[in-house]
N, C-alpha and C positions, 0 to 999 in steps of 0.2 A: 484771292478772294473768290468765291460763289459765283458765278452767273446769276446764282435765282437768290442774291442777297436779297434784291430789292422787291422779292417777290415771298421769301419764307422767312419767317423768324424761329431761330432756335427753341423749344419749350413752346410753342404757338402750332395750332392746326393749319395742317396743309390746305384745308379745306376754306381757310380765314382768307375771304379780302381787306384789303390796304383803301381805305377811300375817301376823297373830300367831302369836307362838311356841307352841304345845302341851306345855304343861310335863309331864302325864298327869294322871288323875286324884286329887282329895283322898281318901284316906281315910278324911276323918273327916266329909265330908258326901256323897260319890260324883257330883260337879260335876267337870267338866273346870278347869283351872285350865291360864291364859296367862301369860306372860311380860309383867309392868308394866315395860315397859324405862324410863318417867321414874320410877317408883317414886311417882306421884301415887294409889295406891289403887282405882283403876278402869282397867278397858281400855275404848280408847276408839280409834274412826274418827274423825277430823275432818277434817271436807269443807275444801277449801280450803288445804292445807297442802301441803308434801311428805311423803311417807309414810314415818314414824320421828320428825316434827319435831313443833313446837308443838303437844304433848301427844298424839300421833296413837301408838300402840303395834305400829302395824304395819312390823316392821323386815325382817324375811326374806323373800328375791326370789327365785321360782320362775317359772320360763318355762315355757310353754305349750304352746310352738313344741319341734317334736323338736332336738335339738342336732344331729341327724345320720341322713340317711335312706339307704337303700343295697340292694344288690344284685347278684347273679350267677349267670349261667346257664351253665354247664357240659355238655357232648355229648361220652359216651364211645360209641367205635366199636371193635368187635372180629369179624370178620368178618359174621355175618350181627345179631348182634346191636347194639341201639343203645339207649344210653341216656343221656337227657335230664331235668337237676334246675336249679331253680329257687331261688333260696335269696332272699328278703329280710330286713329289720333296721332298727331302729330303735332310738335312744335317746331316753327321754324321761317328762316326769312328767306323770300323768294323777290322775283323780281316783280318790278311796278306793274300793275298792268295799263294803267292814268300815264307811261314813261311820255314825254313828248317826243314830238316829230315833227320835223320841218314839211312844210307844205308842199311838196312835191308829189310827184303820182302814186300814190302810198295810202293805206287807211291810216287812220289817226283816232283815237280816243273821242268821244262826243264831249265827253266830259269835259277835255285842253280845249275845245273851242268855245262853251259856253262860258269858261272860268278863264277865257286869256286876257290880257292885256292890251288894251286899245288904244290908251291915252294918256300924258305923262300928268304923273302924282297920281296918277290909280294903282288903289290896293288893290293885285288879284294874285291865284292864286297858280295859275299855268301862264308861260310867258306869251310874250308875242310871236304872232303865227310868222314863218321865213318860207322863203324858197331856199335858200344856200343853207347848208352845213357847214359854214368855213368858220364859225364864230364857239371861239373856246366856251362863251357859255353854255351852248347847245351841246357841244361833243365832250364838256367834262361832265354832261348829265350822268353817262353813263359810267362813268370812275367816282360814282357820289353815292353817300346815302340815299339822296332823294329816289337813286333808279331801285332801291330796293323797300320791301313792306311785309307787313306781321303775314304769313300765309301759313299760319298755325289750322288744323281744324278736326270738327270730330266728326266724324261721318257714319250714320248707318248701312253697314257695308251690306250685310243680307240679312234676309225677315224670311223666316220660313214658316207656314203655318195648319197644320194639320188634322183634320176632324175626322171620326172614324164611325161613320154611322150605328148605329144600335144594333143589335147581332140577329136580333127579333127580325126587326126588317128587314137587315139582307138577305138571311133564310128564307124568305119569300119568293125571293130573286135568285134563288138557287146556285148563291154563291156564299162561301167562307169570309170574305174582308173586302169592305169597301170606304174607302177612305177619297177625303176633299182637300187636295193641296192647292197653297198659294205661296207662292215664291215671288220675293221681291230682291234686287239687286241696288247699291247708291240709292235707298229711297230719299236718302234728304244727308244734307251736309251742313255743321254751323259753323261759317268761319266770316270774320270780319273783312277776305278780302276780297277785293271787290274786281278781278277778273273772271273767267268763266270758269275755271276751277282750281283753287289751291296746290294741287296735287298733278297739275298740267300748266304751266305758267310761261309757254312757250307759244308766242302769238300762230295761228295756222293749224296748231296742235287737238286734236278733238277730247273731252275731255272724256269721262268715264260716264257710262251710257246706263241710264235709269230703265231697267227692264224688269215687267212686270209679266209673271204669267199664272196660269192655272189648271188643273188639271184635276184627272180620277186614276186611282188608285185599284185595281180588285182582284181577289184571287179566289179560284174554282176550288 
């Protein structure tokens, strides 16, 4: 058998994770709680298996890989004026940027601490804050749906924009062509998720830097 049985399935992308289900948090201890798909009383990785089988609880398949990348550049012209936009897009799941973290010397989300769990029988929606990592609920976060989110988006990637003064006028100026450029870079991005950028989902990571500039154009 396979080494990477428990890791690839035949007819399935390489790119596919294997993962448990995130059922939310318990209220009555503020532990994440999974989905025991054999209903054996623990959740459980088993190396060697295929993933969902022979007591392994990792059933839901999330890809890695965008489903669909994409693009279009656009050039409107209107007598002296020209204008040039860029537009990319992407579909696709990326990691949490909300993931928790146990409370040790680390930043942590604002969000997991205004929405954690304080007190038994409270609904919330990030669990209780720890110091240890030793608790399976914490450390199968990251073998779960929950550590992953929609980080689909379309973004205006450049804005180019261009004015060519009147011919009258610059002949004045005893020059041939004199034109007004405005170049923009990432001016703006629509995606529903809610780390610093879709497209950079790697905590520490900088994301893609909005730069605006301007300038003149002229020839003798």
């Amino acid at each position: 058998e396979s080494p990477y049985r428990s890791r690839y399935i035949i007819g399935e992308p390489i790119s596919q994770l294997y993962l448990f289900h995130l059922i939310g948090v318990d209220p009555a201890t503020g532990k994440y709680q999974y989905e025991d798909v054999n209903h054996d009383g623990s959740i459980k990785r088993v190396e060697g298996v295929i993933p969902g089988t022979g007591g392994d609880d990792r059933y839901v398949r999330i890809p890695t890989a965008p489903d669909f990348t994409g693009g279009f550049n656009n050039q409107f012209i209107y007598k002296d004026l020209s204008l040039s936009v860029m537009v990319e897009f992407q579909r696709k799941m990326g990691p949490n940027a909300l993931a928790p973290g146990y409370a040790s010397m680390r930043n942590m989300p604002r969000w997991n601490y205004d929405n954690r769990w304080t007190t038994p029988g409270q609904e919330s929606k990030a669990p209780a804050l720890t110091t240890v990592y030793t608790s399976d609920s914490y450390s199968n976060f990251s073998y779960s749906d929950g550590n992953y989110t929609d980080a689909s988006f379309i973004r205006i990637k450049t804005v180019a924009l261009s004015y060519n003064l009147p011919r009258e006028l610059v002949k004045r100026a005893k020059m041939e062509r004199l034109a007004i450029n405005v170049n923009a870079q990432n001016l703006f991005t629509i995606t529903n998720y809610q780390g610093l950028d879709p497209d950079v989902t790697s905590f520490g990571s900088m994301p893609p830097v909005r730069t605006i500039t301007a300038g003149l154009s002229c020839s003798f």
